[in-house]
Wavefront OBJ file of the C-alpha trace (Angstrom):
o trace
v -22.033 25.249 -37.623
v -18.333 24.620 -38.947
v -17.191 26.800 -36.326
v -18.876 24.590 -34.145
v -17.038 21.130 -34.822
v -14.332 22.827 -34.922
v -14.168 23.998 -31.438
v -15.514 19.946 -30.271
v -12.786 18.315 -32.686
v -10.126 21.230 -31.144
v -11.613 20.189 -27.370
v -10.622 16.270 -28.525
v -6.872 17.031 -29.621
v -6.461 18.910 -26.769
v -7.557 16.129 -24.545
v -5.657 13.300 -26.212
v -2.589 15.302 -26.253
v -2.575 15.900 -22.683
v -3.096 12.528 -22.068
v -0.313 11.864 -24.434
v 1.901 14.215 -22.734
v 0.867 12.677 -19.006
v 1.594 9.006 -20.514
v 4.824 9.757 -22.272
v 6.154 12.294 -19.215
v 5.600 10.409 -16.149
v 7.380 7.625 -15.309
v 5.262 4.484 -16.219
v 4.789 3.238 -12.086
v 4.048 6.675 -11.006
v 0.815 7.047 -13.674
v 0.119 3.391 -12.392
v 0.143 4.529 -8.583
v -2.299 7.624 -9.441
v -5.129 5.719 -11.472
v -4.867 3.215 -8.487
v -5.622 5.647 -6.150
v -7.974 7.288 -7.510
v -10.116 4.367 -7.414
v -9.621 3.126 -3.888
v -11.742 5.802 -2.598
v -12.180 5.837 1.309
v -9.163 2.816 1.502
v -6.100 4.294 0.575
v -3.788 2.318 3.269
v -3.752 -1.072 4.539
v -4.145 0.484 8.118
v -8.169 1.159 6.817
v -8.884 -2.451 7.041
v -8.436 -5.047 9.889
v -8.806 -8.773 9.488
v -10.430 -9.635 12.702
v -11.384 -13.502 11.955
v -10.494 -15.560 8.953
v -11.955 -18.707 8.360
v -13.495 -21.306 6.134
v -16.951 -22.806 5.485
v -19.173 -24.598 3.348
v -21.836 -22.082 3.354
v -22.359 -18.404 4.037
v -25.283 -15.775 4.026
v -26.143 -14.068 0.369
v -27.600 -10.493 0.300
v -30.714 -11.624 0.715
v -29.742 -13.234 4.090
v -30.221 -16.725 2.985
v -27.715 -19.586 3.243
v -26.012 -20.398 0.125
v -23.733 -23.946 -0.119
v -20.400 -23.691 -1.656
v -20.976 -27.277 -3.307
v -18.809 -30.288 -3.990
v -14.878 -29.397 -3.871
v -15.961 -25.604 -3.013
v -15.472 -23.539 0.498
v -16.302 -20.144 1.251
v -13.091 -17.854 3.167
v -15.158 -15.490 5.714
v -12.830 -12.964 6.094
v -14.781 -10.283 9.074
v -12.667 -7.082 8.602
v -13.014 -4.170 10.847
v -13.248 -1.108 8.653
v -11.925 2.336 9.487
v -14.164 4.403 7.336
v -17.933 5.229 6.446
v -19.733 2.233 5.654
v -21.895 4.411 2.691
v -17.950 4.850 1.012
v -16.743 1.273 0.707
v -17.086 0.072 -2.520
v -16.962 -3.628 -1.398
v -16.978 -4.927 -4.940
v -13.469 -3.506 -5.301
v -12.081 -6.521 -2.444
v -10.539 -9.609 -4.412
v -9.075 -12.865 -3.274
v -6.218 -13.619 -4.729
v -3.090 -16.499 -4.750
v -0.403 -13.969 -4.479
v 0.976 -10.632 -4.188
v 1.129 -9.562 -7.748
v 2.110 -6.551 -9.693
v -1.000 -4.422 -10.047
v -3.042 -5.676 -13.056
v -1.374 -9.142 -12.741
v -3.484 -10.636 -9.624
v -5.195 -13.683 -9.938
v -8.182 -14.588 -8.232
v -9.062 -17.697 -6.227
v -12.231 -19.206 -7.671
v -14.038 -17.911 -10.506
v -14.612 -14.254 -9.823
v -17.281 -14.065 -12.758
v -19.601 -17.164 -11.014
v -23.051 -15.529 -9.431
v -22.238 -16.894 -6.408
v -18.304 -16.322 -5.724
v -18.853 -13.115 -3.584
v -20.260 -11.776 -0.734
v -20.643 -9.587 1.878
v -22.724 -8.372 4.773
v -22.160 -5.929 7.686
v -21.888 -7.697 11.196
v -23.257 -6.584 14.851
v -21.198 -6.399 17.577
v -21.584 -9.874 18.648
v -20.338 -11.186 14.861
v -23.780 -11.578 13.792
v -25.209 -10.639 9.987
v -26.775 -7.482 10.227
v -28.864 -5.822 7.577
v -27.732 -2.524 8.208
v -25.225 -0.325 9.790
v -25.337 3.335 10.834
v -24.305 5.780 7.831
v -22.903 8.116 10.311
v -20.500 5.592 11.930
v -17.062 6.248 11.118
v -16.540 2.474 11.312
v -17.698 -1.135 11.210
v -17.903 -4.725 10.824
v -17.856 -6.679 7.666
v -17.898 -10.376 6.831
v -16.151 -10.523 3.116
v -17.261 -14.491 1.908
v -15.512 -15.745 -1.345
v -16.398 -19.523 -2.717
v -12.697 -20.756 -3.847
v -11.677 -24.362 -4.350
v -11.380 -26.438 -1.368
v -7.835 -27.310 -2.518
v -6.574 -23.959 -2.245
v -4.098 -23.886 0.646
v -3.743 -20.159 1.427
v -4.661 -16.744 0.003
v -4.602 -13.001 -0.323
v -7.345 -10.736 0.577
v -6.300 -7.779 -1.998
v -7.898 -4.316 -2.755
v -6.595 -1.811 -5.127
v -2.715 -2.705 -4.462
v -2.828 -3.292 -1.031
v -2.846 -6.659 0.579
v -3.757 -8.386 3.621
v -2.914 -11.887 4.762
v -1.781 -14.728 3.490
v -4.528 -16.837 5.151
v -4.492 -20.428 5.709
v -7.627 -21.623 4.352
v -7.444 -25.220 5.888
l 1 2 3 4 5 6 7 8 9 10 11 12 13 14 15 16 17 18 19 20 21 22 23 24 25 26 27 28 29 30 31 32 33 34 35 36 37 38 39 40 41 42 43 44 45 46 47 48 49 50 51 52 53 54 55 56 57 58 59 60 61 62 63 64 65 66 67 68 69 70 71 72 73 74 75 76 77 78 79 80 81 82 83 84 85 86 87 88 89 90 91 92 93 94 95 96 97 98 99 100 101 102 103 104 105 106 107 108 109 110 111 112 113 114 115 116 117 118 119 120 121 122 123 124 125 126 127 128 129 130 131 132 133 134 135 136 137 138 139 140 141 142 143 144 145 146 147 148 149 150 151 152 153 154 155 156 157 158 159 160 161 162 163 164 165 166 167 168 169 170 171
């Protein structure tokens, strides 16, 4: 049994140190630039995405395919972005909309990112159209992105793991 924790408690300092060792030996942007892309999955260039249509709204379409209203002093930016990848590998919860470029860590969001109805998205048919589905075997598609910000705002960011696309006039 000692032997046991032992080996788990020897498993743990070996762990920590090496991510000790990882921290303290690699220059502090280059350990920044390898979590980051490790997390963009499928997106790692801004070539991936296209902005084919940005514009403004007081409504869009939720996930159930209803209309939802932005409400007094709030639009929604419907950003449709042709996407160069699988549709089943977009994690579309990773998109953001932010003011400005930023150091990574450091964006800020336009609108309240943590309000139930700030984001977004559905796939589109050819014509621009919601659609409830798209083929899992296509290599790539059509989203509308739809983020409630303040009507106020003048432009914005579309941001996703360090990259950015835009600014886009949102009046």
């Amino acid at each position: 049994m000692a032997d046991k924790r032992i080996g788990i408690v020897g498993g743990i300092v070996v762990v920590l140190a090496a991510v000790v060792a990882y921290r303290v030996l690699t220059p502090h942007q280059a350990a920044q630039d390898a979590l980051v892309s490790v997390g963009r999955g499928v997106i790692t260039d801004v070539g991936t995405v296209t902005v084919i249509h940005a514009g403004v709204s007081p409504e869009t379409v939720d996930y159930d395919g209803k209309t939802v209203q932005a409400g007094a002093g709030h639009q929604y930016v419907l950003l449709d972005c042709r996407i160069e990848a699988p549709s089943q590998d977009v994690d579309f919860d990773d998109f953001q909309l932010v003011r400005d470029r930023a150091p990574l860590g450091h964006e800020v969001n336009v609108g309240n990112h943590a309000d139930a109805g700030y984001f977004y998205w559905t796939y589109l048919d050819a014509s621009g159209r919601p659609a409830g589905q798209t083929l899992a075997t296509a290599k790539a598609f059509i989203a509308r992105l739809s983020f409630k910000v303040p009507s106020d705002v003048p432009s914005a960011y579309l941001f996703y793991w360090g990259l950015y696309w835009g600014p886009f006039e949102l009046h």
